[in-house]
N, C-alpha and C positions, 0 to 999 in steps of 0.2 A: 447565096447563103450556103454555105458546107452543111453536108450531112452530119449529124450528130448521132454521136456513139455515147453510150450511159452503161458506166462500169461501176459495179457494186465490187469492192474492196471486200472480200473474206478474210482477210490476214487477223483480223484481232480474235476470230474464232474458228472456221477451217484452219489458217497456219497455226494458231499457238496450238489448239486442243493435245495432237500429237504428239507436244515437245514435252522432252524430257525435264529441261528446266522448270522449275513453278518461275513463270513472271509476277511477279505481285502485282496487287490490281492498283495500281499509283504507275506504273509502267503502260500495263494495258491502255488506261484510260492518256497516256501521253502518245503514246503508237496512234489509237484513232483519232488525238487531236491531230497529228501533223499529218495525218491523211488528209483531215478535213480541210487543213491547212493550205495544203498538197491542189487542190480544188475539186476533191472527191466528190460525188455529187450522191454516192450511197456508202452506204460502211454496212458490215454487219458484223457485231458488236460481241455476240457473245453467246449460251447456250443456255437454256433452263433445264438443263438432261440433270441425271444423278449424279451428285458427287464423287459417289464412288463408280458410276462407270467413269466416268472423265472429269478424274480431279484438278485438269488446268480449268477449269468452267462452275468452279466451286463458290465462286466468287459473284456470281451473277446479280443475286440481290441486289448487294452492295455496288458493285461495278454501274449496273444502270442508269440509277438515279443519278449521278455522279458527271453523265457527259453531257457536254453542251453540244447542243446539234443547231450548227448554222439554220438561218434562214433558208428554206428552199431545199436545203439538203434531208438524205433521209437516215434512217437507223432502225436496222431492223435484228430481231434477233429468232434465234434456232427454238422453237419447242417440242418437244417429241410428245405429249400428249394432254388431256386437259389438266392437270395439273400443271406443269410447265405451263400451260397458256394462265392458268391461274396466278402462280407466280411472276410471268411477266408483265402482266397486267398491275397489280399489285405496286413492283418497281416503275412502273409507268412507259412500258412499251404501247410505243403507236404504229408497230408493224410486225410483224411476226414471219418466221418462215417454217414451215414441214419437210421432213425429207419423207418419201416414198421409194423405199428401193421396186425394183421394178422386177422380181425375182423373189420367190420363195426361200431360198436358203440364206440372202443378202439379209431379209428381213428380222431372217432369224436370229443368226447373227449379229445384227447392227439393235434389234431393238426388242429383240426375244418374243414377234409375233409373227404371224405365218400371215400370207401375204394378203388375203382375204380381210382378218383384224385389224391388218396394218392400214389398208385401206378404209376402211370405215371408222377407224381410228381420227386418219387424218382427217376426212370428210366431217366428222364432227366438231374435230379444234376448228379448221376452218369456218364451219356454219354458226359457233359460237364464238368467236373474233370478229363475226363479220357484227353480229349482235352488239358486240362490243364497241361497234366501231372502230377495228386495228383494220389498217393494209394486209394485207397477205403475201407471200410466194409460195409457191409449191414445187420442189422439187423433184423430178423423177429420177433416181438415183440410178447405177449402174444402164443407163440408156441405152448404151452401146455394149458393153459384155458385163457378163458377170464372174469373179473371180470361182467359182463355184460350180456355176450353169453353165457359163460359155456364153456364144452371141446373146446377147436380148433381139425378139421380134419387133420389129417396128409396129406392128399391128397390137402387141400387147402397151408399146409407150403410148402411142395414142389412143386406146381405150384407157389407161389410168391418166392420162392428163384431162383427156376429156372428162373423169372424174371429178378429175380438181377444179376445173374450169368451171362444172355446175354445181360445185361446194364453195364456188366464190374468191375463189384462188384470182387474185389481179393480177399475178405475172406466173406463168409456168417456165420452171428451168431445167433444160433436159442437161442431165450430168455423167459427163465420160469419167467416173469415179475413179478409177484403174489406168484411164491414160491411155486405152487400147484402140482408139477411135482412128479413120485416118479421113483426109478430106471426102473419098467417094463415099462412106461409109456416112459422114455428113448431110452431104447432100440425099443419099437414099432416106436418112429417118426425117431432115427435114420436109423432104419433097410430101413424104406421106401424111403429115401433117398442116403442112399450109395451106391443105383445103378447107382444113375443119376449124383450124384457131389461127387466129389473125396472126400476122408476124409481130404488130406492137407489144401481143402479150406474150411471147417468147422471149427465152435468154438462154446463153450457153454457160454450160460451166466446165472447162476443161482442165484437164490434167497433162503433164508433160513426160509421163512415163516411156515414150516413145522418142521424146521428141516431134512430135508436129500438134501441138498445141494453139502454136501460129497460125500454123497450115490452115488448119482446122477452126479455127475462127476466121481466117482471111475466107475460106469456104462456106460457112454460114455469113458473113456481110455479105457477098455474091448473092445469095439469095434472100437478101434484105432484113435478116436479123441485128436489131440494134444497142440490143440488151447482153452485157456478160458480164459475167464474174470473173475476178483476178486477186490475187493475192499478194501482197508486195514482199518484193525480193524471191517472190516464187515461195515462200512457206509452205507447206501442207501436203496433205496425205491422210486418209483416212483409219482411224486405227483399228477398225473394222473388217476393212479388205486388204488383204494379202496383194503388196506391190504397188498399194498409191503411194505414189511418189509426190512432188509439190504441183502445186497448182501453176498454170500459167501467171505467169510475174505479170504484176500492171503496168510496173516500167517497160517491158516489152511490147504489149497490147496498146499503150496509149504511144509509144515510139511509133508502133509499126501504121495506128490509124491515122495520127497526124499526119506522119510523109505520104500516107496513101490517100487525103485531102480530107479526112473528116475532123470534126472539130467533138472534141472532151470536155475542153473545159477544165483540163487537168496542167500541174504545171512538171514538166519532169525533173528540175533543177529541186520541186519540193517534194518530190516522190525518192530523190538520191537520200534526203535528210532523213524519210520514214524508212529507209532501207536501212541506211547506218546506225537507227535508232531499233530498229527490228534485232540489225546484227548482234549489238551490245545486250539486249535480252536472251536470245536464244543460246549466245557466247561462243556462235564459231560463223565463220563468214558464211551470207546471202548473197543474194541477189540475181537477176534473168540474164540472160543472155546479152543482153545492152549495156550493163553497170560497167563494164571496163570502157565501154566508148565514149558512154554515157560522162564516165568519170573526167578522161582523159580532156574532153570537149568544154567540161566548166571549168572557169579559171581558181572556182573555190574547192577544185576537187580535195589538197588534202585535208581541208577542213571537212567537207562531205564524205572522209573515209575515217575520221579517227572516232 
């Protein structure tokens, strides 16, 4: 039996949030159907933040309720604090995620609290979702550098995951926000951590501001992480930190696991269609690093490109 790799799709809220375009939420909720479609086995969906900080995520309410989530599959969505978990609760989420930047000045920044509040912040959405009985993730944001700070300590990610982890966090995901990470830089913050939290409840989430985004996931399955975040057609960037660029494409991450013998569960001929579908939203061409071979390889490419 192949190993199995479970990739949680950010495109319909890490890639849109940033875009300039408004997608309407009739678009949105078509992008995370042909994900699911796609054999996505996570999505996450959307944001409960303010309006007016990120008015692509304005829609949330409404958007929610609205999507059908396969059997088996999951959906989860972004809250920055209990109100937001209030609100998604409400639209009827059964997972939620936190981001924790892992820096003072990111926090500040990103959600106008100092890293202390931020922290205890999250620690109580979390402890009252679990109440609620929502799934959880917890993010620990800028893991690797901060655009601000500079390097993150690996000894400060692992005491704030360890946070999340005893506020009930079911999956922590350490997040190269900025794209600055490179595979040894992987393996030192994983290595510090794999004593203390299991690998099941780990995930990555990287960025391709460098280019080795790959890399850098091909370096965390080495050391048996099975859990990542991708975004389709590479979307994203955080509008918060200066220089995130898109997020590693899922077309690429589920090309590169397959031939590398794991098994997704994902189809890529249905990932080409959420990509051509993502394009026509945002209105100027996507896609990873694979879509031109990707393309050239199925015989419905021009249909898959228009």
């Amino acid at each position: 039996m192949m190993d199995l790799v479970t990739i949680t799709d950010v495109g319909p809220r890490d890639g849109l949030q940033s875009q300039q375009t408004q997608v309407p939420t009739e678009g949105k909720l078509r992008l995370i159907q042909a994900l699911f479609d796609a054999g996505l086995p996570s999505v996450e969906a959307t944001s409960f933040v303010s309006p007016k900080a990120v008015p692509q995520m304005a829609d949330a309410d409404l958007l929610l309720p609205q999507v059908k989530v396969p059997a088996k599959a999951r959906l989860s969505v972004l809250v920055p604090n209990l109100r937001g978990l209030e609100r998604a609760a409400k639209a009827g989420a059964t997972e939620i995620s936190v981001v924790l930047s892992a820096t003072n000045t990111m926090n500040r920044k990103n959600i106008a609290m100092d890293l202390s509040v931020a922290t205890s912040t999250c620690v109580t959405v979390l402890e009252q979702a679990h109440k609620l009985g929502l799934a959880s993730r917890a993010y620990v944001a800028v893991a690797f550098e901060c655009p601000f700070e500079g390097p993150t300590a690996p000894a400060r990610v692992l005491e704030l995951a360890l946070r999340m982890c005893d506020a009930g966090a079911g999956e922590i995901v350490l997040a190269d926000t900025i794209g600055a990470a490179s595979p040894v830089q992987v393996q030192t913050l994983l290595s510090a951590l794999l004593g203390h939290i299991e690998t099941s409840r780990l995930g990555m989430h990287f960025h391709d501001t460098r280019g080795m985004a790959l890399a850098n996931a091909w370096a965390a399955l080495e050391l048996g992480v099975r859990r990542f975040d991708a975004s389709i057609g590479g979307l994203g960037g955080c509008p918060f930190a200066p220089g995130a660029s898109g997020n590693v494409a899922t077309e690429d991450l589920v090309l590169m696991a397959q031939q590398c013998g794991f098994a997704t569960g994902i189809d890529l001929q249905g990932l080409l269609r959420a990509v051509a579908l993502a394009q026509q939203m945002v209105g100027y061409p996507v896609g990873g690093h694979s879509v031109r071979w990707l393309r050239r390889a199925d015989p419905r490419a021009e249909t898959l490109n228009q």
